[in-house]
Residue, then its C-alpha position, 0 to 999 in steps of 0.5 A: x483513552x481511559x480518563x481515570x488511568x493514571x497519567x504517563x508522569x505516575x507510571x513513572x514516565x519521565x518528564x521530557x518523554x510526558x511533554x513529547x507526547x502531549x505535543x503529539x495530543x496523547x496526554x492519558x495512556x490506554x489501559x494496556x500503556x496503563x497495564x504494562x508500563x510499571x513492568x517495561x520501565x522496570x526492564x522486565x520481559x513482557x508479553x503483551x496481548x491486545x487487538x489492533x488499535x489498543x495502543x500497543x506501539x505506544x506501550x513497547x515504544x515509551x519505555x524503549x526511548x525512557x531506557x535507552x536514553x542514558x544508554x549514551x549514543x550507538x557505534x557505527x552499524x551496531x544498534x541499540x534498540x532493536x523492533x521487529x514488524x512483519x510488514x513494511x507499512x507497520x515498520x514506517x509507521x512504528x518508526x514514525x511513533x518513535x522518531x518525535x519521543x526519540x528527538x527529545x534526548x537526540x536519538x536516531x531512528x531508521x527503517x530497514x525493509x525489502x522492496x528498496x535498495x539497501x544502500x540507504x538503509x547502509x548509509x544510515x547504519x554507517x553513521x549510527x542509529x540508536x533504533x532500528x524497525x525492521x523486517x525481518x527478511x531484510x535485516x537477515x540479509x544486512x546481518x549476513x553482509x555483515x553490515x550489522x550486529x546485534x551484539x549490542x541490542x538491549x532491547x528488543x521488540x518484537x510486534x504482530x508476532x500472531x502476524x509474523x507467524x502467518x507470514x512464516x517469518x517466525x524462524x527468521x525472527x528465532x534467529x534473529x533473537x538469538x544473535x541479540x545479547x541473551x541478557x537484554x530485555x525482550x518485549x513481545x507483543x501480538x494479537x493471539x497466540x498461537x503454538x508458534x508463537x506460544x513456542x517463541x515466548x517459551x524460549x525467549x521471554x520464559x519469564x515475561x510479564x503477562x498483560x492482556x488489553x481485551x480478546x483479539x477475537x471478540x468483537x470491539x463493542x463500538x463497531x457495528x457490523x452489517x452483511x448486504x447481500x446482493x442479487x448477482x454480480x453487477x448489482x454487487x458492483x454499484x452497491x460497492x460504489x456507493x458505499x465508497x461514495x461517501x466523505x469520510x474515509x473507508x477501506x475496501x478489501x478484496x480477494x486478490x491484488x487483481x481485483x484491487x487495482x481494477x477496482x481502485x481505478x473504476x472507482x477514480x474513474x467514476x469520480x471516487x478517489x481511490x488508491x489500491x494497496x496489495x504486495x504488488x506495489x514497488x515501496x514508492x507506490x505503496x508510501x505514495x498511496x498511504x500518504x494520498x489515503x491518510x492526507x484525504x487526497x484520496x478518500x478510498x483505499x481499496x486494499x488486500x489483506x496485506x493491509x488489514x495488519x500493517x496499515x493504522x490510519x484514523x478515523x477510518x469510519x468505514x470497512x467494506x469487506x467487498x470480498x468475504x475473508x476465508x477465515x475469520x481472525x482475517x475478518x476481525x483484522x480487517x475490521x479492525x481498520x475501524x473503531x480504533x482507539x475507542x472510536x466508533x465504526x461501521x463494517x459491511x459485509x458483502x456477499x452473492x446468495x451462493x455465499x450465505x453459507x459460508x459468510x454465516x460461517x464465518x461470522x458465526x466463528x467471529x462472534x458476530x451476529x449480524x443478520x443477512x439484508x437485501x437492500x436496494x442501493x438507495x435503502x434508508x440502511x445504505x443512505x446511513x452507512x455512505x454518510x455525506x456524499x462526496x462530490x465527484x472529482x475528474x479523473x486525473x490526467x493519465x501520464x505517457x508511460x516512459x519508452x522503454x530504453x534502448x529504441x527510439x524512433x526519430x521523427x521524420x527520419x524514418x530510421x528503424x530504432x522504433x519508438x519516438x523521441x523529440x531529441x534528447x529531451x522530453x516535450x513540454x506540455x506546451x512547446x515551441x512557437x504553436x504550442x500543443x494542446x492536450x487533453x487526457x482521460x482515465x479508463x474508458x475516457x478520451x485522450x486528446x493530443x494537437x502537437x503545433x510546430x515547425x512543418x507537422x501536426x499530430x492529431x490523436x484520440x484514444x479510448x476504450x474501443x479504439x484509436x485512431x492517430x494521425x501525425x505528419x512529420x515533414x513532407x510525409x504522414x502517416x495515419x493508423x487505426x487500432x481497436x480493441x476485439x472486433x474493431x478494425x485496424x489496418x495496422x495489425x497486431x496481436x500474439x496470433x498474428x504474424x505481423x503488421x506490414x507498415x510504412x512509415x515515411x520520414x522527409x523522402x523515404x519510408x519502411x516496410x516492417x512487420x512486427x507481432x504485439x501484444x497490447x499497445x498500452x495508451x500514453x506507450x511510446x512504441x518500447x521495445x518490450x513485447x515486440x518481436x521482429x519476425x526478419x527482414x521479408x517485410x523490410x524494404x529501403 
């Protein structure tokens, strides 16, 4: 924040919206709030440009709650404010800006994004909302339903538009903008702008306000950026753990979804709290990993490029592009994870000997000269950039993986439905008069179960080689071994095989069946999915 900007109440904020905002810690607006403030209180068209972390949210948000708060209060399913965000990440966290100012005069704010079921996002239209973050897919979708109208949006948002447009949202928004009133105020704010972009403002804000908060694409002068080069592959990999070793909070990204979950879990693995964050994550997983990362439960959020636009976490002091990024505004959004508001900040660049060409490129393009270093793990350089050393956490127990529904297999009963089930309720941690002990690991770790009760004990190790397993129910037992690659199994399993012959006995009988798998995940409790029976020669009652 600049000390000597005028204060929020001279740029014509009112009172209520001033005290909101100090109790939230803001108390000087950044020069782009500064900047467009007088024009968007005034109702004026604006555009706003300004690298991530300038404080644009607040910049659309307080003049948005300042007018609409005489509006009087919206019709079932018919908006009033209307903010447009390509990524749901940055749809909650808009929201989450705007929810404490739009208490202040009893206004309603709800989220509407893919990903979930719509009916709660119905539910909250039917009662009325005042404002609405929304995505544009899903919106699109509830106007076609018509469980929504936009006939009376006054104002309208539209943020990240450069990011829409990468995303190939902008003929979603085009028509979303034409079915708000044509008279209603539009404020448009991005990063660069594109042709695309470029021709949006031309037919929808033709006569907006121009503001500018420095260039998208000049680096921010309080982050510092360092490229490491490494060897090969695998001392790649222990110079990435031990940048992510450190206290404080950094984001790791990677070139592919993939990469970013298996990392996220070597990291936990090895003691480091990590969550990953890529497209593939269903909305409870992704709030759920946010919420770890900002609350410091975990302290690494290994991330996709999704990431790089929609996430807005503090005093992230770290940025490690683990994976160089193909072009370089990827790489200046990326780092632009750090540094923000005026904070200060690191950014690594890693890359392997065959990528200097490239990584120089790409650099060169981002206006950022740094030169390549080969630095060993424990190099003065490295030391800095870690920090203070977290200490190691145990990896958490990993939860059994719920059946799959539609086949159990009862113990002791020797019936053919297939996977186990205790009844109708699922087994306590500790249950019945014995109780069971159990101990779990992650990864490459052990897994440890002793079932106590009644006339059976079930015995069973796991880990990144092998298996083995033993249970007895009743009168009968039953003992297998499984293995990963070269190890031996006597139950046999795999997509090339023809099947397992196995007999499993329950009280006085038992069953021969033959089945073709493909991986037995650990905690699995024997589902249906990836089974496929192959008849009844290998059954026999």
């Amino acid at each position: 924040m600049d000390s000597d900007s005028p204060s929020f109440a001279v740029l014509g904020v009112r009172a209520p919206l001033v005290r909101a905002l100090e109790r939230t810690g803001i108390t000087a607006p950044f020069p782009i709030q500064s900047d467009t403030l007088p024009d968007s209180l005034a109702g004026r068209d604006l555009l706003g440009r300004g690298r991530t972390g300038s404080g644009k949210t607040l910049a659309f948000s307080i003049p948005m709650i300042d007018r609409l708060a005489d509006a009087g209060r919206a019709a079932p399913n018919r908006p009033i404010g209307l903010v447009l965000a390509p990524t749901r990440e940055l749809a909650v966290q808009i929201a989450t800006a705007l929810e404490p100012l739009a208490e202040e005069f009893g206004m309603t704010v709800a989220t509407i994004f893919g990903g979930v079921p719509q009916s709660r996002q119905v539910r909250a239209l039917r009662r009325g909302v005042d404002i609405v973050v929304a995505c544009p897919g899903r919106l699109e979708d509830l106007i076609g339903q018509r469980l929504v109208s936009l006939d009376d949006v006054a104002i309208t948002v539209i943020d990240e538009a450069d990011h829409m447009a990468d995303l190939g949202f902008l003929p979603a928004v085009t028509r979303i903008l034409t079915a708000t009133p044509a008279g209603g105020q539009r404020l448009l704010f991005s990063a660069t702008l594109d042709k695309s972009v470029n021709r949006l403002v031309t037919r929808f804000l033709p006569n907006a306000v121009r503001h500018s908060a420095g260039e998208a694409d000049v680096p921010v002068a309080t982050m510092t950026h360092h490229v490491l080069e490494t060897a090969d592959a695998t001392s790649k990999k222990v110079l990435v753990q031990r940048l992510a070793s450190g206290s404080g909070r950094r984001i790791l990204f990677t070139r592919t979804k993939h990469q970013a979950r298996k990392l996220a879990k070597q990291l936990t693995a090895a003691g480091i709290p990590a969550v990953d964050l890529h497209g593939n994550l269903a909305q409870n997983a992704r709030d759920r990993n946010l919420a770890m990362f900002s609350a410091g439960t975990a302290r690494v959020l290994v991330a996709t490029d999704v990431a790089a636009r929609g996430v807005h976490v503090e005093n992230v002091e770290l940025v490690v592009h683990v994976d160089p990024p193909a072009e370089h505004k990827a790489y200046l959004h990326r780092s632009g994870r750090t540094a923000r508001a005026g904070g200060t900040g690191d950014v690594v660049t890693l890359m392997l000997p065959a990528e200097r060409g490239d990584v120089t490129a790409l650099l060169r393009k981002a206006g950022i000269d740094a030169a390549p270093q080969r630095v060993p793990v424990d190099s003065p350089v490295v030391t800095r950039l870690v920090g203070e050393v977290a200490p190691l956490v145990a990896a958490a127990p990993v939860a059994a993986e719920p059946a799959a529904p539609g086949r159990s297999r009862q113990n002791g009963s020797g019936g053919g439905a297939g996977s186990r089930s205790n009844g109708a309720r699922r087994r306590p941690e500790t249950d019945g008069p014995t109780g069971r002990r159990r101990t779990e690991g992650n990864g490459a770790g052990q897994r440890r179960i002793e079932d106590g009760g009644g006339s059976g004990t079930r015995r069973h190790t796991e880990g990144s080689n092998g298996r083995r397993r033993t249970e007895g129910t009743g009168v009968t037992s039953r003992r297998h071994t499984e293995g990963n690659g070269s190890t031996g199994r006597p139950r046999t399993e795999g997509g090339t095989s023809a099947g397992r012959p196995r007999t499993e006995g329950g009280n006085s009988t038992g069953r021969r069946s033959a089945r073709g798998h493909g991986v037995v995940p650990a905690g699995s409790t024997g589902g249906r999915a990836g089974f496929s029976r192959t008849g009844n020669k290998a059954r026999s009652r």
